[in-house]
Biopython code that builds the backbone (N, CA, C, O; Angstrom):
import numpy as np
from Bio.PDB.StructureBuilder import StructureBuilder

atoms = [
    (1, "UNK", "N", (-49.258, -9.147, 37.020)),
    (1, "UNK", "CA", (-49.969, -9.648, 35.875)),
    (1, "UNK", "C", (-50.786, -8.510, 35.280)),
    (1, "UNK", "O", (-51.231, -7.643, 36.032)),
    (2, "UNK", "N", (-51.040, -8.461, 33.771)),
    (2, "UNK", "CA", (-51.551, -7.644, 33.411)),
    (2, "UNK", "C", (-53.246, -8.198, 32.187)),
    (2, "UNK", "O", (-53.841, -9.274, 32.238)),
    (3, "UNK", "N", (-53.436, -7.458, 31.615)),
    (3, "UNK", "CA", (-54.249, -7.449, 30.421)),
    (3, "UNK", "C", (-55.005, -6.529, 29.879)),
    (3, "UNK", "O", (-55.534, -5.568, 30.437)),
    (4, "UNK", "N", (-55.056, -6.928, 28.475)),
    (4, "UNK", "CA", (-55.388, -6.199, 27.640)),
    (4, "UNK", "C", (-56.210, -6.291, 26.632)),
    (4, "UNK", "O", (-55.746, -6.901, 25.668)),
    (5, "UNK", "N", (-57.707, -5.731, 26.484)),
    (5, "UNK", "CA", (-58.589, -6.186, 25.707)),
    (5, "UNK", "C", (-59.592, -4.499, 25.156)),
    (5, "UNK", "O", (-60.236, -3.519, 25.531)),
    (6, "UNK", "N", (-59.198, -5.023, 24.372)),
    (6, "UNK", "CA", (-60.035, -3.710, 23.013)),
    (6, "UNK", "C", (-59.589, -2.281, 23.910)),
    (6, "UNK", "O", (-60.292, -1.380, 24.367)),
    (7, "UNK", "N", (-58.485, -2.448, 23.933)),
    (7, "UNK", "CA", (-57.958, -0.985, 24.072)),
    (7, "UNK", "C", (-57.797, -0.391, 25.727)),
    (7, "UNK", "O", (-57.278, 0.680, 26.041)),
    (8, "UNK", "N", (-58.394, -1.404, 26.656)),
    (8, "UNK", "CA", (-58.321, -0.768, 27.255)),
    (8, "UNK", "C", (-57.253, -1.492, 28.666)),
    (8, "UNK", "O", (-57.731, -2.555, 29.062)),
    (9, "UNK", "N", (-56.295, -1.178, 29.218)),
    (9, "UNK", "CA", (-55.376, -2.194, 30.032)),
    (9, "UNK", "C", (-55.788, -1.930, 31.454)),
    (9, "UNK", "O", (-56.403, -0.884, 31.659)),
    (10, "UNK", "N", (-55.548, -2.695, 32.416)),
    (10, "UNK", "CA", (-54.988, -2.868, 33.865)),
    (10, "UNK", "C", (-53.845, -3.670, 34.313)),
    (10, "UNK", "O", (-53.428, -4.749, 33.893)),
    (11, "UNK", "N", (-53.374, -2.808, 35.382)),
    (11, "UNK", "CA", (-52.153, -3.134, 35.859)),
    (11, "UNK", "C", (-52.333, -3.704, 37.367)),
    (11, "UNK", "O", (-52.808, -3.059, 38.302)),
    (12, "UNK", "N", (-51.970, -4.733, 37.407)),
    (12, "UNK", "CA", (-52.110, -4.895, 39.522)),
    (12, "UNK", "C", (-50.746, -3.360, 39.733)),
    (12, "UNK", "O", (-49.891, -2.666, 39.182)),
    (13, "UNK", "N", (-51.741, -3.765, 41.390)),
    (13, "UNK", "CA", (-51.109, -2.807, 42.314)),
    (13, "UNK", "C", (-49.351, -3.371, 42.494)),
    (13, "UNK", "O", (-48.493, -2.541, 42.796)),
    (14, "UNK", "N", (-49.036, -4.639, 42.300)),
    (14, "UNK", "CA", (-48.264, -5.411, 43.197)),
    (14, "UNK", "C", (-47.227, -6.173, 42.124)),
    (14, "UNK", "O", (-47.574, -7.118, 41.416)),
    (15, "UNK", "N", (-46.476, -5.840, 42.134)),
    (15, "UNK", "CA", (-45.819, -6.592, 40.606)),
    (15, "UNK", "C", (-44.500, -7.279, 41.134)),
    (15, "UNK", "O", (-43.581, -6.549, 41.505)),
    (16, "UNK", "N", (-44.367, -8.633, 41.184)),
    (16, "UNK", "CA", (-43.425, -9.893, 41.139)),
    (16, "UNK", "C", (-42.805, -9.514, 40.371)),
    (16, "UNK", "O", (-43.189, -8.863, 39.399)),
    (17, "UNK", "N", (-41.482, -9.897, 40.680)),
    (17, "UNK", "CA", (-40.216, -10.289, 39.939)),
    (17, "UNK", "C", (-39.393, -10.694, 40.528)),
    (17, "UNK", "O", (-39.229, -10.319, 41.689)),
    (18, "UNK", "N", (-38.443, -11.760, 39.843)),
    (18, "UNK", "CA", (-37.439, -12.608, 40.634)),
    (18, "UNK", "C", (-35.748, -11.486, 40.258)),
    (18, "UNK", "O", (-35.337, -11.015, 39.197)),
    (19, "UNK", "N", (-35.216, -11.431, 41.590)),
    (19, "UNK", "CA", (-34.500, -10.767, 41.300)),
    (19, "UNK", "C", (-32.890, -11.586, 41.326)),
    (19, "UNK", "O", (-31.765, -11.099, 41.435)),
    (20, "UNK", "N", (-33.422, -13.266, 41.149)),
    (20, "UNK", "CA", (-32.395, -13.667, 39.856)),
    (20, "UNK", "C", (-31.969, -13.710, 38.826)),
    (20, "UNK", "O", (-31.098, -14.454, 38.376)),
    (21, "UNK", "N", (-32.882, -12.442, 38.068)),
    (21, "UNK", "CA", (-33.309, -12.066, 36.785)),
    (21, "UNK", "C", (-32.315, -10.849, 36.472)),
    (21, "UNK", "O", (-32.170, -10.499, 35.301)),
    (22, "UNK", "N", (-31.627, -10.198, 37.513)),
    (22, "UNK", "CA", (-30.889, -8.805, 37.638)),
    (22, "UNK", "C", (-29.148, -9.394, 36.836)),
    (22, "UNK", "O", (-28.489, -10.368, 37.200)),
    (23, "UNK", "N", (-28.953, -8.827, 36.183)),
    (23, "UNK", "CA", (-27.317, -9.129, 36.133)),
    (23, "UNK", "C", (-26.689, -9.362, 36.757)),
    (23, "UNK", "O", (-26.734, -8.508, 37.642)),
    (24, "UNK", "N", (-25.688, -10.361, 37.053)),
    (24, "UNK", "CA", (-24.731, -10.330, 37.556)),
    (24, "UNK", "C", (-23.607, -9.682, 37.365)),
    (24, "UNK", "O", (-22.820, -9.412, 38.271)),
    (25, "UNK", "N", (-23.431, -9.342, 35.978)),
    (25, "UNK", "CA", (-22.253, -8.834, 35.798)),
    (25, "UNK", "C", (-22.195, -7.260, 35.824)),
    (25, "UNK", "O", (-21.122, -6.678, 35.663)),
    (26, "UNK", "N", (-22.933, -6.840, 35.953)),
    (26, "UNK", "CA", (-23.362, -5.424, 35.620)),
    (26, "UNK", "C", (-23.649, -4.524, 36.831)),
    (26, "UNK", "O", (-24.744, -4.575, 37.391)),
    (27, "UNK", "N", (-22.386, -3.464, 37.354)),
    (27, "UNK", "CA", (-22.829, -2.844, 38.510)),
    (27, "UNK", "C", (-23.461, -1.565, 38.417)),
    (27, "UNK", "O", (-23.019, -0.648, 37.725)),
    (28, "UNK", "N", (-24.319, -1.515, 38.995)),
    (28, "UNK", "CA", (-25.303, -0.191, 39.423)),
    (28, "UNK", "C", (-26.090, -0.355, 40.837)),
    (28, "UNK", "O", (-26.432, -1.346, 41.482)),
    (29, "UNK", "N", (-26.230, 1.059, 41.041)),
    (29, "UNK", "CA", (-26.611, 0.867, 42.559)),
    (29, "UNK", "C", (-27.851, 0.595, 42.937)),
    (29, "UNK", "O", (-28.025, 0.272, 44.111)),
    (30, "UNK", "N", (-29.063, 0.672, 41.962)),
    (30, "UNK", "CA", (-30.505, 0.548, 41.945)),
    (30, "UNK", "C", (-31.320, -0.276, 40.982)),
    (30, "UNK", "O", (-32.494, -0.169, 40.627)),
    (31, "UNK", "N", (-30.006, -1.454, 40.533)),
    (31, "UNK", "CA", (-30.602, -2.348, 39.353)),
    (31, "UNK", "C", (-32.332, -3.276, 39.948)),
    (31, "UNK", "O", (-32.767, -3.721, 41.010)),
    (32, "UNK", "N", (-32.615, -3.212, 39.111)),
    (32, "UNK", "CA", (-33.672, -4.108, 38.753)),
    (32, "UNK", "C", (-34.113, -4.876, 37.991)),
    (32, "UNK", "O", (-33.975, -4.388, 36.870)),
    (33, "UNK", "N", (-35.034, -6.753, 37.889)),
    (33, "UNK", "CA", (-35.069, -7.108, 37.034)),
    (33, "UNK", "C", (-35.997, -7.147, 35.586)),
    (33, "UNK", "O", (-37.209, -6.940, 35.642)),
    (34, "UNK", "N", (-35.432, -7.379, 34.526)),
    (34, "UNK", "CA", (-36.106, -7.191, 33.402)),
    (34, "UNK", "C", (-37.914, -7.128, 33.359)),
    (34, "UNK", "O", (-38.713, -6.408, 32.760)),
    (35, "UNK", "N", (-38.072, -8.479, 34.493)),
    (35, "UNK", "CA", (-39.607, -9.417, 34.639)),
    (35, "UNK", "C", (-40.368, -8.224, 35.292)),
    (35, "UNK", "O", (-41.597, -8.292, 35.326)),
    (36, "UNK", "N", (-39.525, -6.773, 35.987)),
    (36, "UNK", "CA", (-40.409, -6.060, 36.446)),
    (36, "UNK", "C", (-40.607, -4.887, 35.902)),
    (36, "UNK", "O", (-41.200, -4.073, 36.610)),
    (37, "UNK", "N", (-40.291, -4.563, 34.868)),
    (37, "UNK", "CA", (-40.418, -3.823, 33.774)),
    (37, "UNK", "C", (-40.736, -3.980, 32.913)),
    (37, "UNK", "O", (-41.011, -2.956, 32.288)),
    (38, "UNK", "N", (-40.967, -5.377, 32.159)),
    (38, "UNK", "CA", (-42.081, -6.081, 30.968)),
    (38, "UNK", "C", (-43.023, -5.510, 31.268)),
    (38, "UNK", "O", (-43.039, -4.351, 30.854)),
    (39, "UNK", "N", (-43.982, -5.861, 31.914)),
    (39, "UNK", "CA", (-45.624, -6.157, 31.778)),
    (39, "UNK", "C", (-45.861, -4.189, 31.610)),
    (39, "UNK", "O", (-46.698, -3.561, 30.962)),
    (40, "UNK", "N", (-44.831, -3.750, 32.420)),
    (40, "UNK", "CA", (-45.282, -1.654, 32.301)),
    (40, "UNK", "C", (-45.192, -1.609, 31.092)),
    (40, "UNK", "O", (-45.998, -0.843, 30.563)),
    (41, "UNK", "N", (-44.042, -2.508, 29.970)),
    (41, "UNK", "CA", (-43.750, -1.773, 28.892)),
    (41, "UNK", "C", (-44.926, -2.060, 27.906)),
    (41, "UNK", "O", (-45.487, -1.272, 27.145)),
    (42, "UNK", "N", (-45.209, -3.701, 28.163)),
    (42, "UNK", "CA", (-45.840, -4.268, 27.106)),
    (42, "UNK", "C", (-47.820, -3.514, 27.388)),
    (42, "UNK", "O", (-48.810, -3.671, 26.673)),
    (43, "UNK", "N", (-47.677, -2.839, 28.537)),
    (43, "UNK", "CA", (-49.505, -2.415, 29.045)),
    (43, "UNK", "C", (-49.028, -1.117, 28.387)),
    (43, "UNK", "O", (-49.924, -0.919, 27.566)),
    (44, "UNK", "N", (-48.351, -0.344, 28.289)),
    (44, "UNK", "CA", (-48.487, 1.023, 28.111)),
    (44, "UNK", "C", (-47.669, 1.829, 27.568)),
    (44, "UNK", "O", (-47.115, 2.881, 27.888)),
    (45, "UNK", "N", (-47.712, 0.570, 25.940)),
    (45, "UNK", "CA", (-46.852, 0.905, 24.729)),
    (45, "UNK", "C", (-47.099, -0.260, 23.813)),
    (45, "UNK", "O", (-47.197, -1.435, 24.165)),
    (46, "UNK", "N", (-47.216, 0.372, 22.188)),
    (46, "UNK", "CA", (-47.312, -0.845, 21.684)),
    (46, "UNK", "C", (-45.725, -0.835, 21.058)),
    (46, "UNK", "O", (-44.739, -0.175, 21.390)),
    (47, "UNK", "N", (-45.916, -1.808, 20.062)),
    (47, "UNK", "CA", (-44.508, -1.773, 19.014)),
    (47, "UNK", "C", (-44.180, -0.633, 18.147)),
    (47, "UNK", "O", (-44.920, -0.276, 17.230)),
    (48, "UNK", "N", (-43.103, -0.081, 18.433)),
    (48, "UNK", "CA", (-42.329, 0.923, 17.413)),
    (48, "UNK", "C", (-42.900, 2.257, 18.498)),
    (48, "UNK", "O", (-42.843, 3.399, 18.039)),
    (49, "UNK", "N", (-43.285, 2.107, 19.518)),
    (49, "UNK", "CA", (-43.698, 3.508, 20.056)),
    (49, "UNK", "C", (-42.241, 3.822, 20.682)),
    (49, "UNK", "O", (-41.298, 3.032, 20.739)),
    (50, "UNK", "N", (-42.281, 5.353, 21.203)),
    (50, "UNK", "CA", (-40.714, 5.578, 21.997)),
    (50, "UNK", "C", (-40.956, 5.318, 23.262)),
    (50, "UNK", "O", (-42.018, 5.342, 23.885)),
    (51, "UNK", "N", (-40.148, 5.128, 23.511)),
    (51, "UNK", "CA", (-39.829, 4.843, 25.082)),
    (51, "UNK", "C", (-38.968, 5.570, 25.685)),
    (51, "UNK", "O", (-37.831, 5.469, 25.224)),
    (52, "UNK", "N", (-39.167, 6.639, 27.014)),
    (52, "UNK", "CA", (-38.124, 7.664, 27.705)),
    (52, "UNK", "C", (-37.640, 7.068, 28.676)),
    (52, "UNK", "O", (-38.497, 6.516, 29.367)),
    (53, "UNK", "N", (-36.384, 6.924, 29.090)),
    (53, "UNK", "CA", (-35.762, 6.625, 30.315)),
    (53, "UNK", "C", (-35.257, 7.875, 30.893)),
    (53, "UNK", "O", (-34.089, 8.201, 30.682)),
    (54, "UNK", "N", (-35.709, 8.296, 31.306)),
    (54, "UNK", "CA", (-34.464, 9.778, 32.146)),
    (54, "UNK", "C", (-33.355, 9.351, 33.073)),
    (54, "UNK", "O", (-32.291, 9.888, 33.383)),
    (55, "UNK", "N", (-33.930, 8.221, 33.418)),
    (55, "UNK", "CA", (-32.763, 7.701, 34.580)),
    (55, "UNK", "C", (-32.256, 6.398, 33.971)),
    (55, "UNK", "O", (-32.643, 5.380, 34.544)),
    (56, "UNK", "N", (-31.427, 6.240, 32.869)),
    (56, "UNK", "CA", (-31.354, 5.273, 32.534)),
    (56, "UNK", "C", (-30.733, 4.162, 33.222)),
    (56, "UNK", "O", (-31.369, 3.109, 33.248)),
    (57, "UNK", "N", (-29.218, 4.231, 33.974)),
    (57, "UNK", "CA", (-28.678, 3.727, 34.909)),
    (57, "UNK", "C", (-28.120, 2.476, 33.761)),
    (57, "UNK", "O", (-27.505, 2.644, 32.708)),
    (58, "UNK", "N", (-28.526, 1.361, 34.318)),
    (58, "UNK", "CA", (-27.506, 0.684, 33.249)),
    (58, "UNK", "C", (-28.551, -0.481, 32.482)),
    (58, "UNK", "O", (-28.548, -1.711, 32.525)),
    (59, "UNK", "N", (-29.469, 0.544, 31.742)),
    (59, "UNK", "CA", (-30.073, -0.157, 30.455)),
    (59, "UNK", "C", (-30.973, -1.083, 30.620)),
    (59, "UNK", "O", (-31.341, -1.755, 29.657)),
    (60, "UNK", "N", (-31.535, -1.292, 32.011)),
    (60, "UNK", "CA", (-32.508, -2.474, 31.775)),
    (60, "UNK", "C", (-33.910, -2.373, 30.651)),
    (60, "UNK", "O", (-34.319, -3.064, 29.718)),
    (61, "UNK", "N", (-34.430, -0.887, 31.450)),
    (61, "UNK", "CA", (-35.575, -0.822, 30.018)),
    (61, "UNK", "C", (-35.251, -0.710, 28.949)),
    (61, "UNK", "O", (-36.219, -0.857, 28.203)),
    (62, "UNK", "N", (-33.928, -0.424, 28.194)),
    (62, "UNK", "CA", (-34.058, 0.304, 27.152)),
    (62, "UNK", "C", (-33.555, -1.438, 26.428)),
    (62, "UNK", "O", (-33.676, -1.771, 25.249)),
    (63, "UNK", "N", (-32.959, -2.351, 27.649)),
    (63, "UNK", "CA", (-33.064, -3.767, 26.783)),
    (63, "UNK", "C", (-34.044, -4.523, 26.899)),
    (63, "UNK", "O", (-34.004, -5.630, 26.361)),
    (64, "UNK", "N", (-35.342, -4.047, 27.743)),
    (64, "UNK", "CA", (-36.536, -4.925, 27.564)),
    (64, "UNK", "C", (-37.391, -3.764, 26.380)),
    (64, "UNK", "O", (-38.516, -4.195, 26.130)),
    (65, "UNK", "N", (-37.142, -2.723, 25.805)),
    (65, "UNK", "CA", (-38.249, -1.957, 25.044)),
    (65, "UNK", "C", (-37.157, -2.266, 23.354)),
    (65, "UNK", "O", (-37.654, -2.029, 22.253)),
    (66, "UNK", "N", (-36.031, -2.680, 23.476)),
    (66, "UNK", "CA", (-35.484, -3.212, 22.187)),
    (66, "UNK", "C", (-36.049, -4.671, 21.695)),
    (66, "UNK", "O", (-36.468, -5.028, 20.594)),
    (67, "UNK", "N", (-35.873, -5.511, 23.167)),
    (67, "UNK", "CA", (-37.045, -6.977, 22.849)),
    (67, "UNK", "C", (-38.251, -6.943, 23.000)),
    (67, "UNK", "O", (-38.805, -8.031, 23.157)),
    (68, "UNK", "N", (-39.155, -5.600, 23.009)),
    (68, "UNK", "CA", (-40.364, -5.975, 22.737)),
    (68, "UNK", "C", (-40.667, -4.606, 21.814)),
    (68, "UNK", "O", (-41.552, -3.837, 22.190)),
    (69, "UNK", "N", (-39.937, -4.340, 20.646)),
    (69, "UNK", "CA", (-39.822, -3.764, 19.391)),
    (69, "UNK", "C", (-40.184, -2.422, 19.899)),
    (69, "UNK", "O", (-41.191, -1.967, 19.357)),
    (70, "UNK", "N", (-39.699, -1.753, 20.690)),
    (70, "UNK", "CA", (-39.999, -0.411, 21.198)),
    (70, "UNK", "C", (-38.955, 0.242, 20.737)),
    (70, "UNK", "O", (-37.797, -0.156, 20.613)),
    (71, "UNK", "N", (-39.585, 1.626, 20.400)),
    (71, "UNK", "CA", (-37.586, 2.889, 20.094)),
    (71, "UNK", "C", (-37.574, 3.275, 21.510)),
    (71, "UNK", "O", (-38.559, 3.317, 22.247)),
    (72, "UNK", "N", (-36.380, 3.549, 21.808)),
    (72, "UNK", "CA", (-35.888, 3.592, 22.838)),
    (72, "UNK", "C", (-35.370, 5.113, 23.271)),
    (72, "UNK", "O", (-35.860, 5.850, 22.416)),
    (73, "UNK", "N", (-34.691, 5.827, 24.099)),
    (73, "UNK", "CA", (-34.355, 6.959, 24.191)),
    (73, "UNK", "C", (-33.879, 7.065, 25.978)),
    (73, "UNK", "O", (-34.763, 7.358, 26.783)),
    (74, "UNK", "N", (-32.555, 6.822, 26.430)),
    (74, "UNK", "CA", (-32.165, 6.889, 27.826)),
    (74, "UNK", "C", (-31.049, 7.881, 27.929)),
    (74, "UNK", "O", (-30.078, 8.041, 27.190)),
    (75, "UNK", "N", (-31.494, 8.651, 29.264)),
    (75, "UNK", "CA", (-30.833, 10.002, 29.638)),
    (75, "UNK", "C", (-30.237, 9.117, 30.908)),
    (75, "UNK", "O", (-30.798, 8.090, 31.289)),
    (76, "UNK", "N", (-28.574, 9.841, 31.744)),
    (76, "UNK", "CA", (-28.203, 9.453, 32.963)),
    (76, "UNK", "C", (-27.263, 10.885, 32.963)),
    (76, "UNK", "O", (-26.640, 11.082, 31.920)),
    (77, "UNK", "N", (-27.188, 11.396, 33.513)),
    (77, "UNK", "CA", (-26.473, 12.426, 34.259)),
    (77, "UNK", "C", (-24.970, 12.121, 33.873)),
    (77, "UNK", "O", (-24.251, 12.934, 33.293)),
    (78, "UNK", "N", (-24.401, 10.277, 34.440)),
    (78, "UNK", "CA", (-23.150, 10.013, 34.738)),
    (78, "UNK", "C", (-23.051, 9.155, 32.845)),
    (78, "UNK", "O", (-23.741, 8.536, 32.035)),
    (79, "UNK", "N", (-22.173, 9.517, 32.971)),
    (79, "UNK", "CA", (-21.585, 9.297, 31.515)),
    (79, "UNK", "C", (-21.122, 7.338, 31.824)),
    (79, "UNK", "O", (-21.224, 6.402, 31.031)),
    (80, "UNK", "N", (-20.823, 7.342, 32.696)),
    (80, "UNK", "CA", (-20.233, 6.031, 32.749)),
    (80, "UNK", "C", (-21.501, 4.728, 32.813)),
    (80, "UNK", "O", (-21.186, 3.583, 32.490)),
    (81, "UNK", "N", (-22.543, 4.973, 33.139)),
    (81, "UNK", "CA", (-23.702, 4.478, 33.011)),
    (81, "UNK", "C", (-24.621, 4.075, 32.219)),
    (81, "UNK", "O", (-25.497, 3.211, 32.210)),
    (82, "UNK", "N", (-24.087, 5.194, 31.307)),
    (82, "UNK", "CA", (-24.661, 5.431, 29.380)),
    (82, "UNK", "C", (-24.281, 4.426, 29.036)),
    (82, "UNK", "O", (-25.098, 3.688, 28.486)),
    (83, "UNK", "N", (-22.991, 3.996, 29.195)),
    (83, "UNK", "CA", (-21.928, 3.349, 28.824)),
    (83, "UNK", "C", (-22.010, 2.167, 28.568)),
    (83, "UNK", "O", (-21.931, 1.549, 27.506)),
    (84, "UNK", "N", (-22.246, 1.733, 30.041)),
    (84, "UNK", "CA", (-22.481, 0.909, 30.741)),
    (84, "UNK", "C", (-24.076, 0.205, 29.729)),
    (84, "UNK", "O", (-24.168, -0.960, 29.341)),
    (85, "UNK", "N", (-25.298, 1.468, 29.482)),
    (85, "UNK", "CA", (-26.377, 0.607, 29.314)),
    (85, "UNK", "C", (-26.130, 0.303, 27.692)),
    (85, "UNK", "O", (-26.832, -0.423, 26.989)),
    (86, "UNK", "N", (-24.767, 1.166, 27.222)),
    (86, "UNK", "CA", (-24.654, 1.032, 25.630)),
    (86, "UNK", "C", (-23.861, -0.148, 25.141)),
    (86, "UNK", "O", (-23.734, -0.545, 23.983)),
    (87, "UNK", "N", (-23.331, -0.653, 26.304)),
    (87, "UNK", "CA", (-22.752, -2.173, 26.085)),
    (87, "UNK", "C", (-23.794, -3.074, 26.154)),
    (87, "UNK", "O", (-24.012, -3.865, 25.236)),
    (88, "UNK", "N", (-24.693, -3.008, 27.519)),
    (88, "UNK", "CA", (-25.359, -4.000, 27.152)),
    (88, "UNK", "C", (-26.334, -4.048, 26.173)),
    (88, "UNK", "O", (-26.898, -5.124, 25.976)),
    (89, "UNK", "N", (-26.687, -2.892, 25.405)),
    (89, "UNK", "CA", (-28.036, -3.210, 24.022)),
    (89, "UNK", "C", (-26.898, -3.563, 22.982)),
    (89, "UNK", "O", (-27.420, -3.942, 21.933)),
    (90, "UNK", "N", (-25.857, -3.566, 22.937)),
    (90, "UNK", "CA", (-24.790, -3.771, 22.264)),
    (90, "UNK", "C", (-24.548, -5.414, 21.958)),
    (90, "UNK", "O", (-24.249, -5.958, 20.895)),
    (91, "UNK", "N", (-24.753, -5.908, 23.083)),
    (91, "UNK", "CA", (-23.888, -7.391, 23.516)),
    (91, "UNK", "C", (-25.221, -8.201, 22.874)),
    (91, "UNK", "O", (-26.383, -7.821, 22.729)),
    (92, "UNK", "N", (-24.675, -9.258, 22.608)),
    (92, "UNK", "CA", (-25.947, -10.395, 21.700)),
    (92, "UNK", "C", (-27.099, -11.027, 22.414)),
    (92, "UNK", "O", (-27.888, -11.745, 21.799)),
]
sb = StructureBuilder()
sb.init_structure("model")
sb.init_model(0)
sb.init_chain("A")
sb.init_seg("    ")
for serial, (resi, resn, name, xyz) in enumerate(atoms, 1):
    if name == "N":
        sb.init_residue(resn, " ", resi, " ")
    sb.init_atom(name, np.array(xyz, "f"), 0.0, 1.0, " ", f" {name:<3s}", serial, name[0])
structure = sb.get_structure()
């Protein structure tokens, strides 16, 4: 859980997420779900700011920083991963 008041945020130490929330359809070896990457994006970024992934893997932030009006920007080494995260900001 987080919050945010006149500028200034906190984050718990300890952050929940259900990891029935992870794709099913989508393989990668270190996926994680969306619910645990919200509250980082939405504390420590507003709307239209960029967002860096270096490790993009297969797109989870870069599809929670597209639904919460963030620009986006994800690096992966493996080309097939890119791919992978460029289908899913792709898909409806």
């Amino acid at each position: 859980e987080f919050a945010m008041k006149q500028g200034t945020s906190r984050v718990n130490d300890v952050f929940r997420a259900c990891v029935a929330d992870i794709a099913k359809d989508v393989y990668h070896p270190a996926m994680f779900p969306p619910t645990l990457v919200t509250p980082l994006v939405q504390t420590f970024s507003k709307p239209n700011d960029l967002i860096l992934d270096p490790f993009v893997g297969s797109g989870t932030v870069a599809l929670v920083a597209k639904r919460l009006e963030r620009q986006f920007c994800g690096i992966d080494l493996q080309e097939d991963y890119c791919k992978i995260a460029l289908n899913r900001l792709e898909s409806p």
